[in-house]
PQR file with spaces between the fields and no chain letter, atoms N, CA, C, O and H, PARSE charges and radii, in Angstrom:
ATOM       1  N    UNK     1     113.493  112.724   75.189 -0.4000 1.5000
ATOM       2  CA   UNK     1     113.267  111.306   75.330 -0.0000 2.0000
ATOM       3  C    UNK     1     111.793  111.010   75.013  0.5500 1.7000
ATOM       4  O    UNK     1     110.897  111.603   75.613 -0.5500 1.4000
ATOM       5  N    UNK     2     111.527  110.011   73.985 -0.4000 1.5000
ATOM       6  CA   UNK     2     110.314  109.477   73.898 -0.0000 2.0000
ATOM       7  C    UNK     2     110.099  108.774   74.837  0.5500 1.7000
ATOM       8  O    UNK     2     110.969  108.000   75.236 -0.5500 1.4000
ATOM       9  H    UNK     2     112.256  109.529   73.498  0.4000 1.0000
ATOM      10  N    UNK     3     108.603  108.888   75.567 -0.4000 1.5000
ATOM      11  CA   UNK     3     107.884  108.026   75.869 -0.0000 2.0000
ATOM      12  C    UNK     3     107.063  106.995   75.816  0.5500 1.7000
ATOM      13  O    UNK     3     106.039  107.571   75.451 -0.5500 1.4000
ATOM      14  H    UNK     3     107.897  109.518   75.243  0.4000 1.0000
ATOM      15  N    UNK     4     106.807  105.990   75.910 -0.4000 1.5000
ATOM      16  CA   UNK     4     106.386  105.085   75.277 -0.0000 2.0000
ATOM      17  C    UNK     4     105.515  103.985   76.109  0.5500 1.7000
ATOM      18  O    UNK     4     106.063  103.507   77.102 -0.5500 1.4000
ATOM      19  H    UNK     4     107.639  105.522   76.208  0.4000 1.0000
ATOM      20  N    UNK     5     104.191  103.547   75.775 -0.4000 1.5000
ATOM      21  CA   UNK     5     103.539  102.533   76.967 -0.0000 2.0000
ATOM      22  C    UNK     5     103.247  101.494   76.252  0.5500 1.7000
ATOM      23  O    UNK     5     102.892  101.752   75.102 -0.5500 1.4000
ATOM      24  H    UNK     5     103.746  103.936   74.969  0.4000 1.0000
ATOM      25  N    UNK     6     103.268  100.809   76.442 -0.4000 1.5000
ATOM      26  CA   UNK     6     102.757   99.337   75.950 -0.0000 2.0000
ATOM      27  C    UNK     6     101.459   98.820   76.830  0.5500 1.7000
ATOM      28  O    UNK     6     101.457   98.461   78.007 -0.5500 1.4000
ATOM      29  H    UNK     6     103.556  100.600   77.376  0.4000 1.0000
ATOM      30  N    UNK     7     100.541   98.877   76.056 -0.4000 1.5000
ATOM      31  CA   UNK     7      99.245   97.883   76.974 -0.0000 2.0000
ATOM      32  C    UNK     7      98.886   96.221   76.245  0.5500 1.7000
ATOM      33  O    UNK     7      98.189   95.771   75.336 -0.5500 1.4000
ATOM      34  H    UNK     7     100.544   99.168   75.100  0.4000 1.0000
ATOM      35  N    UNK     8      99.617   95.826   77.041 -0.4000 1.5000
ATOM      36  CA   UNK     8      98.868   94.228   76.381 -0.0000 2.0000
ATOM      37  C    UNK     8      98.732   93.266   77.525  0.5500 1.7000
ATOM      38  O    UNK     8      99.294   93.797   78.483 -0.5500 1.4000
ATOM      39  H    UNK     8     100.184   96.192   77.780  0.4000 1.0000
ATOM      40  N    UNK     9      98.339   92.320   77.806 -0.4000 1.5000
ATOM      41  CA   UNK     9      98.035   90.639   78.565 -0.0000 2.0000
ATOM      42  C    UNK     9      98.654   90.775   79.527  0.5500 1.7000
ATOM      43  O    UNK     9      99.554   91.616   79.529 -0.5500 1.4000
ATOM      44  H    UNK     9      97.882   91.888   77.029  0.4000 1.0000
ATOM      45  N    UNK    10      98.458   90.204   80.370 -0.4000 1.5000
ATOM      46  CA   UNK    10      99.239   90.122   81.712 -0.0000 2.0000
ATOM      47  C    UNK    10     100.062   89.038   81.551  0.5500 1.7000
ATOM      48  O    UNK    10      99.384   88.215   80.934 -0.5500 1.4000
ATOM      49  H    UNK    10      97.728   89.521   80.369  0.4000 1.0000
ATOM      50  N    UNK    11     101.250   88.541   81.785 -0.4000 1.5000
ATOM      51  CA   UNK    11     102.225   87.580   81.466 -0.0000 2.0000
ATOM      52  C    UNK    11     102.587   86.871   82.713  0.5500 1.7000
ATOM      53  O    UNK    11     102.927   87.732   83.524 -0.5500 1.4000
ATOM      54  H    UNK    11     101.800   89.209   82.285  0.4000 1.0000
ATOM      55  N    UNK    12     102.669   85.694   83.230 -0.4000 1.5000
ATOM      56  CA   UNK    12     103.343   85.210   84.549 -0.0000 2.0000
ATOM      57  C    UNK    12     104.554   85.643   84.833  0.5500 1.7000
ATOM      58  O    UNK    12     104.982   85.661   85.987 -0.5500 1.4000
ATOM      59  H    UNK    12     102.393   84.994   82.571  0.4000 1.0000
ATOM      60  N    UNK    13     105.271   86.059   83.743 -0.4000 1.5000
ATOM      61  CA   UNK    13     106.648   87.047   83.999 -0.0000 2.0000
ATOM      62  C    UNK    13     106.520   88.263   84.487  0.5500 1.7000
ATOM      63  O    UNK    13     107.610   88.743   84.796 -0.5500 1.4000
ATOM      64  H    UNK    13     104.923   86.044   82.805  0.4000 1.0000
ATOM      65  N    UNK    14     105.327   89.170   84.738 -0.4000 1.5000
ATOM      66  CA   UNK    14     105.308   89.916   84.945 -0.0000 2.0000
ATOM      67  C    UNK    14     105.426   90.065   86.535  0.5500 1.7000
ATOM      68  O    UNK    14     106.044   90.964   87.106 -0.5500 1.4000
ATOM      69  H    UNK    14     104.442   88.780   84.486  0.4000 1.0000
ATOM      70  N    UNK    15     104.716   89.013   87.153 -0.4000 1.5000
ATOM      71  CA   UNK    15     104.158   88.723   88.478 -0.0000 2.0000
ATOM      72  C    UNK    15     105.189   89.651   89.570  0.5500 1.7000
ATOM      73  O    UNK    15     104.665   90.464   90.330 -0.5500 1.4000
ATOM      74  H    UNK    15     104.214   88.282   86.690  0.4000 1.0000
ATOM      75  N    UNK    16     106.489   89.467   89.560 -0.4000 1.5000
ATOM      76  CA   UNK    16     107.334   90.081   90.575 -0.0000 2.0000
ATOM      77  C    UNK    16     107.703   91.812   90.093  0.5500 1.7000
ATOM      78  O    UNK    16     108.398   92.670   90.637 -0.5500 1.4000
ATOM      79  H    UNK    16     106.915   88.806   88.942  0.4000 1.0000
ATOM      80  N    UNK    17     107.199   91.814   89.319 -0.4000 1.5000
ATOM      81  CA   UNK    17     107.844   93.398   89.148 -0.0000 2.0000
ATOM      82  C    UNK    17     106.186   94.101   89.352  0.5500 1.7000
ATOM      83  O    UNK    17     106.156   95.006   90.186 -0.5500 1.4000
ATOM      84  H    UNK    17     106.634   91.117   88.877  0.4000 1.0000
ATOM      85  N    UNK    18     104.877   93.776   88.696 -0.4000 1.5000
ATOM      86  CA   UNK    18     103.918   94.360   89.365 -0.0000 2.0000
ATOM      87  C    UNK    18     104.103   93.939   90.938  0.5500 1.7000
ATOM      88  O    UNK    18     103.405   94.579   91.725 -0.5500 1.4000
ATOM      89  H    UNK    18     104.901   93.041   88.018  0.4000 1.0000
ATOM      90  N    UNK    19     104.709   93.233   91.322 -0.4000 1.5000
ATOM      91  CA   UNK    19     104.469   93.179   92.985 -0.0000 2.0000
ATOM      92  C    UNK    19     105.011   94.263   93.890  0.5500 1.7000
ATOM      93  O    UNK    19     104.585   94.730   94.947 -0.5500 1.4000
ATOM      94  H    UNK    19     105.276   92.713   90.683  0.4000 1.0000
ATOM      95  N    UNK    20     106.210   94.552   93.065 -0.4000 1.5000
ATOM      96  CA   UNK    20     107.479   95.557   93.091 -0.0000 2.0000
ATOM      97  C    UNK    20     106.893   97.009   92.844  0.5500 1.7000
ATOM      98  O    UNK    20     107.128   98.041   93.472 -0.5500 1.4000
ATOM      99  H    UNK    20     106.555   94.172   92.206  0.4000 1.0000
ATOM     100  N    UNK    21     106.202   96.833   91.934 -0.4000 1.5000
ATOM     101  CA   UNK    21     105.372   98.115   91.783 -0.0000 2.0000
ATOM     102  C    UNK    21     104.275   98.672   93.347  0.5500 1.7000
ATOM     103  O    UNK    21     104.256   99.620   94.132 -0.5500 1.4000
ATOM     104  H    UNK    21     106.011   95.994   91.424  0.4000 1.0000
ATOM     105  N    UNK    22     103.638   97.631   93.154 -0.4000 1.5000
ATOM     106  CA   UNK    22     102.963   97.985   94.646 -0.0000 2.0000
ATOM     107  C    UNK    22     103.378   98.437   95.499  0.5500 1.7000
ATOM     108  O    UNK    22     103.293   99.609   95.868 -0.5500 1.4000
ATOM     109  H    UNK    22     103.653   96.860   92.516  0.4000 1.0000
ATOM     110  N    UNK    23     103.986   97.432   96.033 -0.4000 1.5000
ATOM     111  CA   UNK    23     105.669   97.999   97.082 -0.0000 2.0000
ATOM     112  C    UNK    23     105.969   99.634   97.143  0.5500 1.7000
ATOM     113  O    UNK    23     105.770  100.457   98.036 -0.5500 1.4000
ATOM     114  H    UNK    23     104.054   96.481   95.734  0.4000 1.0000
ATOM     115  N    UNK    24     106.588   99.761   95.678 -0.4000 1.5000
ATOM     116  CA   UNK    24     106.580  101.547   95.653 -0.0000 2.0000
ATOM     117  C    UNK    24     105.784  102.112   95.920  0.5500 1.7000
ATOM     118  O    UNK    24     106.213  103.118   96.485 -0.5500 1.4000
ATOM     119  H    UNK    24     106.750   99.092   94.953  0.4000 1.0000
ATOM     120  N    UNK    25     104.279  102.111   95.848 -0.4000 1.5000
ATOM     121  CA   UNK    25     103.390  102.792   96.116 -0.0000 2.0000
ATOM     122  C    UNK    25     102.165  102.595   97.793  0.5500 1.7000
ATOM     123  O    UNK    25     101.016  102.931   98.084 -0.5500 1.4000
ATOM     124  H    UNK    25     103.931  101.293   95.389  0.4000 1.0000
ATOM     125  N    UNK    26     103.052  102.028   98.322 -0.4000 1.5000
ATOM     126  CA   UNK    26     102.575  102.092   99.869 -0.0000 2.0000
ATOM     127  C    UNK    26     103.398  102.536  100.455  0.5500 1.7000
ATOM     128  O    UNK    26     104.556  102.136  100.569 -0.5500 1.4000
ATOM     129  H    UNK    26     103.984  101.755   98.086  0.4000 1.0000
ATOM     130  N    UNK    27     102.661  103.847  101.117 -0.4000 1.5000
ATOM     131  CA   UNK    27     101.638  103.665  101.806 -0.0000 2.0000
ATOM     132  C    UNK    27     100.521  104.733  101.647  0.5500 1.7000
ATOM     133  O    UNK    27      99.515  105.102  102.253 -0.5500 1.4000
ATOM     134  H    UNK    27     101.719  104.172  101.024  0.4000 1.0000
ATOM     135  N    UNK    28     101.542  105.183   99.989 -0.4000 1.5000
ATOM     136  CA   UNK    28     100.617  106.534   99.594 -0.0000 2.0000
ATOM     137  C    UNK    28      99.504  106.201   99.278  0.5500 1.7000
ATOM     138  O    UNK    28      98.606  106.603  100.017 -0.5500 1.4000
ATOM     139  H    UNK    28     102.359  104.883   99.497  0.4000 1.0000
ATOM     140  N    UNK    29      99.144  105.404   98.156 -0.4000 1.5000
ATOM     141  CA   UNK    29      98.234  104.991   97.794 -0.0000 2.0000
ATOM     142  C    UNK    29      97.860  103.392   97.965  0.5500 1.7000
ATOM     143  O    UNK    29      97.036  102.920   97.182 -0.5500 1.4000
ATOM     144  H    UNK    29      99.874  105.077   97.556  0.4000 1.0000
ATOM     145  N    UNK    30      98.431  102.581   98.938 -0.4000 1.5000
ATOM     146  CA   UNK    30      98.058  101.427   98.592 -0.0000 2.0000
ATOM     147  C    UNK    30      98.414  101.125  100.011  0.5500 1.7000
ATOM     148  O    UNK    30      99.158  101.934  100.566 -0.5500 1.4000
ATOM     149  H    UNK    30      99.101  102.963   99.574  0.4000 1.0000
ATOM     150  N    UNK    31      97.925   99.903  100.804 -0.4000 1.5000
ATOM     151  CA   UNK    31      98.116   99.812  102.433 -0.0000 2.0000
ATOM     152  C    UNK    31      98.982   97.954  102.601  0.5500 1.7000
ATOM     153  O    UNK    31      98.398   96.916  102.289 -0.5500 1.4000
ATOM     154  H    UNK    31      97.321   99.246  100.354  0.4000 1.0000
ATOM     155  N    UNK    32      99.791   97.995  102.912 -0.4000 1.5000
ATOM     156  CA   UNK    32     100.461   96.946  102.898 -0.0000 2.0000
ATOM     157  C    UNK    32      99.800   95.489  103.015  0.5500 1.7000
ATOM     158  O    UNK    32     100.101   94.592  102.227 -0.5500 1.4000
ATOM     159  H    UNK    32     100.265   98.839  103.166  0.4000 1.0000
ATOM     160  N    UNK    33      98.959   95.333  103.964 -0.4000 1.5000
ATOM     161  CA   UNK    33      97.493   94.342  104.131 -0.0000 2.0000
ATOM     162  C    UNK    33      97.396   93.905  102.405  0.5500 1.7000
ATOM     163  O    UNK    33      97.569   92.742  102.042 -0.5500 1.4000
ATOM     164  H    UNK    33      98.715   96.061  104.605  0.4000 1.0000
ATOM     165  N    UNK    34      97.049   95.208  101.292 -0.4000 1.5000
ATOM     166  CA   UNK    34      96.576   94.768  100.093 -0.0000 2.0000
ATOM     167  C    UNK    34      97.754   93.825   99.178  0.5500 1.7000
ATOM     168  O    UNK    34      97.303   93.576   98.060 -0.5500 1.4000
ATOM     169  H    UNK    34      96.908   96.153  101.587  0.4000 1.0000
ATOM     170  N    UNK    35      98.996   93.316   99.380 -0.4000 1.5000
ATOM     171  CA   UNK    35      99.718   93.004   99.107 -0.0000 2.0000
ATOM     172  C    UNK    35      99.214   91.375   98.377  0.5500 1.7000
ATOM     173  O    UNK    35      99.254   90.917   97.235 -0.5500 1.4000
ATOM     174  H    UNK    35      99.363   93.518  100.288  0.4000 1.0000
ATOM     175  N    UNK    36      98.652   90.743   99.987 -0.4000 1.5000
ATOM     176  CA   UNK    36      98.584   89.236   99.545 -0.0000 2.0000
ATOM     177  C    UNK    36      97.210   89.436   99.399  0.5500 1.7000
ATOM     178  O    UNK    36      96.628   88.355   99.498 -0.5500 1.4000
ATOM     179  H    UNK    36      98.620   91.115  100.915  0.4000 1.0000
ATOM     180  N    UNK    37      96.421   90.407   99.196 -0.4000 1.5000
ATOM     181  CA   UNK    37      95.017   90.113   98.297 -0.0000 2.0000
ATOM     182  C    UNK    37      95.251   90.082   96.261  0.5500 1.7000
ATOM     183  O    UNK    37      94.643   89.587   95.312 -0.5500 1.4000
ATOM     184  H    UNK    37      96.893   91.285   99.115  0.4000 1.0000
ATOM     185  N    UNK    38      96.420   90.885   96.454 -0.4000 1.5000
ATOM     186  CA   UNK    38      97.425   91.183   94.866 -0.0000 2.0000
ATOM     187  C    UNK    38      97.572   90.394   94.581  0.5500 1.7000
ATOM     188  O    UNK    38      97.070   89.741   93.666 -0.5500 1.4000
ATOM     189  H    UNK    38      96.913   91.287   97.225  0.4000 1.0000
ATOM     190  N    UNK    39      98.597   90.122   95.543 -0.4000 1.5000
ATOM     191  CA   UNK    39      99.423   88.045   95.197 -0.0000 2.0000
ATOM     192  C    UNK    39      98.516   87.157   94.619  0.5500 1.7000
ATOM     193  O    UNK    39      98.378   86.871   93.429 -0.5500 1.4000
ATOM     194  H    UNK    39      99.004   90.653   96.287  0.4000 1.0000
ATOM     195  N    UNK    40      97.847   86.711   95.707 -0.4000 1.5000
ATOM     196  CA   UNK    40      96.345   85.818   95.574 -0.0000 2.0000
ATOM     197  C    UNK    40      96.156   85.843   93.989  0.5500 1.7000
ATOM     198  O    UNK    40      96.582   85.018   93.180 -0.5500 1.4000
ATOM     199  H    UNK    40      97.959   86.944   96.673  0.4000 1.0000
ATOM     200  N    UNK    41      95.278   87.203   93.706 -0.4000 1.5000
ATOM     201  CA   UNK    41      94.821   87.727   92.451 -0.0000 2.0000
ATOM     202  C    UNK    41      94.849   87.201   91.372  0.5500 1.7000
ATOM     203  O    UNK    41      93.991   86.628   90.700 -0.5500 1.4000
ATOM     204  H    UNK    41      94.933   87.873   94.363  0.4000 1.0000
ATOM     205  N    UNK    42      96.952   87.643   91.079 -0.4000 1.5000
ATOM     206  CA   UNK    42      97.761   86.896   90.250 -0.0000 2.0000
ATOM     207  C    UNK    42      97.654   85.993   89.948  0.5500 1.7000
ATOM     208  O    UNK    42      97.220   85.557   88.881 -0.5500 1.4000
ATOM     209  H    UNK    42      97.649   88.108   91.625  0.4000 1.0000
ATOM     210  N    UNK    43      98.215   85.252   91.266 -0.4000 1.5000
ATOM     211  CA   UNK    43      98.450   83.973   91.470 -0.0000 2.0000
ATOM     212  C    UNK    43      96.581   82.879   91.124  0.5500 1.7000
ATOM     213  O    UNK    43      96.552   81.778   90.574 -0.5500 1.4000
ATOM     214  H    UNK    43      98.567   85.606   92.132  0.4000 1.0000
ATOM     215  N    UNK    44      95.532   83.518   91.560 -0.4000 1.5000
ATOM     216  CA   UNK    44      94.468   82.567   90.778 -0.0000 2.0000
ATOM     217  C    UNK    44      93.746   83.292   90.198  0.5500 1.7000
ATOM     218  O    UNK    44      92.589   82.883   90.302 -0.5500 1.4000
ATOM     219  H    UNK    44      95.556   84.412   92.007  0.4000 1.0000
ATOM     220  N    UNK    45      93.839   84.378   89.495 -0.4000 1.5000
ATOM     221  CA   UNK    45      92.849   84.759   88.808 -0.0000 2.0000
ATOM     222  C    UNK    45      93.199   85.119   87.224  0.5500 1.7000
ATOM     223  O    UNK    45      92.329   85.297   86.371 -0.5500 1.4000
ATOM     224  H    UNK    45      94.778   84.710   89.410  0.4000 1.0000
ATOM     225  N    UNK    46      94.384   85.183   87.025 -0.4000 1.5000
ATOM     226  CA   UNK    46      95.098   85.765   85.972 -0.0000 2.0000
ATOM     227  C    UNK    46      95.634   84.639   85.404  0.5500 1.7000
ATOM     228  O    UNK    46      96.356   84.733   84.411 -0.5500 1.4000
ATOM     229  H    UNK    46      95.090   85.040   87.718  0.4000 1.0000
């Protein structure tokens, strides 16, 4: 199986599946608290 990454723009479509991503990765690497500093982010900075 090829692998394959795509790097481009951040899209407002993207918003719930990077959120989803996070999600997977707490509490190994990421602490639930950082969730709505993410959101936020998105939501006004992007």
């Amino acid at each position: 199986m090829d692998k394959y990454l795509e790097i481009r723009k951040y899209d407002v479509q993207d918003r719930n599946k990077l959120i989803d991503i996070l999600h997977m990765n707490i509490p190994k690497y990421f602490a639930q608290s950082e969730v709505a500093d993410f959101t936020e982010y998105l939501d006004q900075e992007m």
